[in-house]
C-alpha positions in Angstrom: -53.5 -90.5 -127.4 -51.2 -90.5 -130.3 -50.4 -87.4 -130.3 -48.5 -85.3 -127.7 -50.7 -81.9 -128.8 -52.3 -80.8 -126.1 -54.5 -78.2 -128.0 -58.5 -78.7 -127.9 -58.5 -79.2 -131.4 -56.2 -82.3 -130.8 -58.0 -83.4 -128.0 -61.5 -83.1 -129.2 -60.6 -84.7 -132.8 -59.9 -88.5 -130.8 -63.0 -89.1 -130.9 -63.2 -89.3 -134.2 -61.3 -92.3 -133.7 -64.0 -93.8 -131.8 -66.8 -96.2 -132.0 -68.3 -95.6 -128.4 -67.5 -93.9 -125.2 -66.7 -95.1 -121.9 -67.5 -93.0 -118.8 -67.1 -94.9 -115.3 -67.1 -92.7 -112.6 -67.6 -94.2 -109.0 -70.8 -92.5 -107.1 -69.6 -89.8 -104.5 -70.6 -86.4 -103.1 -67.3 -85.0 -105.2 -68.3 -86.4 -108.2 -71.9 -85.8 -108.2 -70.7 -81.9 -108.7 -68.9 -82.6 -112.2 -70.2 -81.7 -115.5 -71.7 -84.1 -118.0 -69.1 -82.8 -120.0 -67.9 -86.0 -121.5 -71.5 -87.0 -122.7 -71.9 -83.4 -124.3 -68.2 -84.3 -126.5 -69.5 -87.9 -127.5 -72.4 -86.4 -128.2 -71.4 -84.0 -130.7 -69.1 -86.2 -132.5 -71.4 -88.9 -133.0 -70.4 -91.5 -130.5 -73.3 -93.4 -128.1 -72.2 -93.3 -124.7 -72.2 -95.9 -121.7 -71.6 -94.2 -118.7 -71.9 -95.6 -114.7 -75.4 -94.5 -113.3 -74.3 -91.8 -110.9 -74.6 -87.6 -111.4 -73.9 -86.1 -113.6 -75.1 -88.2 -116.1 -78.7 -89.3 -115.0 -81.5 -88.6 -117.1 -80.0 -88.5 -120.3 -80.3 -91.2 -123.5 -77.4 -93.0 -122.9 -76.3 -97.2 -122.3 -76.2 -96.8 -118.0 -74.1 -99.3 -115.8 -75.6 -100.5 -112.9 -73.1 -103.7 -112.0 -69.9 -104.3 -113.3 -71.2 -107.1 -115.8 -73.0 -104.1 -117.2 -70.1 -103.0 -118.6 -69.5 -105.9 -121.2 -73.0 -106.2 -121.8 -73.3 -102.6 -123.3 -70.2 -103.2 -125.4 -71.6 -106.2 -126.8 -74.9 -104.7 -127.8 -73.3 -101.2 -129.0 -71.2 -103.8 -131.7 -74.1 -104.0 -133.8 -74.2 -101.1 -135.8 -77.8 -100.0 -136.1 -78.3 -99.7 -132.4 -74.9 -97.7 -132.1 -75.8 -95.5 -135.1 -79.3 -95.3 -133.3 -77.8 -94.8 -129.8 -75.6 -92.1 -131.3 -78.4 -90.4 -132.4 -80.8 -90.5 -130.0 -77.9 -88.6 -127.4 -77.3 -86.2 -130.5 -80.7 -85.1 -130.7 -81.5 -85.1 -127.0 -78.3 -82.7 -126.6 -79.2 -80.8 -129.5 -82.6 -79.9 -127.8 -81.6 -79.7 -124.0 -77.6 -78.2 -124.2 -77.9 -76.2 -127.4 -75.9 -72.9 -126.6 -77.8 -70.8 -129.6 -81.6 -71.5 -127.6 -79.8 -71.4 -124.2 -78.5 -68.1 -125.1 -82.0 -66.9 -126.8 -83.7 -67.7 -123.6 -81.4 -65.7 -121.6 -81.3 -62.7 -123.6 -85.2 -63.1 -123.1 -85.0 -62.8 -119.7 -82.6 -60.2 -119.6 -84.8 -58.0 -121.8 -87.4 -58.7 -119.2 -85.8 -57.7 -116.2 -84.5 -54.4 -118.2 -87.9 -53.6 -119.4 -89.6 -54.4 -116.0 -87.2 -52.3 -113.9 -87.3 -49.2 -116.9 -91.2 -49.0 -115.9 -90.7 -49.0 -112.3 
């Protein structure tokens, strides 16, 4: 990074910097337990995503890596700048639907509500 700021701020404003992001994590039991939290940042700023095919990042719009060659082929493509712009996109509104904090929190004051109202009547 070119800066030695360590705040989020700092951190988070690199992408910016960015055409794509690259994720490679190697498949194990460890690392099938981390957060997609990588995916979520590259999301938000814009930025299509290839990522290795392993948890935590199945099942989500994003350029996956099967074999190592996969790798360079996904960088390739992604240097044409309708399907990064597209890619970028797609992830931006799939995270806006399926991560978004505001619905994610509507839903669980919903069920809150519920279980407070349910165990008032009892």
């Amino acid at each position: 990074f070119p800066s030695h700021d360590t705040s989020a701020y700092e951190y988070y404003k690199h992408y910016a910097l960015a055409d794509i992001a690259l994720v490679p994590l190697v498949k194990s039991t460890f690392n099938s337990f981390k957060s997609n939290l990588k995916v979520l940042e590259a999301a938000h700023a814009g930025i299509p995503v290839i990522v290795s095919e392993v948890d935590p990042y199945l099942h989500m719009p994003v350029c996956y890596v099967k074999k190592q060659s996969d790798w360079m082929k996904w960088i390739k493509a992604l240097q044409d700048k309708w399907f990064r712009q597209e890619s970028a996109q797609m992830l931006q509104e799939y995270c806006n639907v399926m991560y978004n904090f505001d619905k994610i929190n509507e839903y669980r004051i919903e069920q809150i509500k519920k279980v407070v109202n349910k165990s008032k009547a009892a």
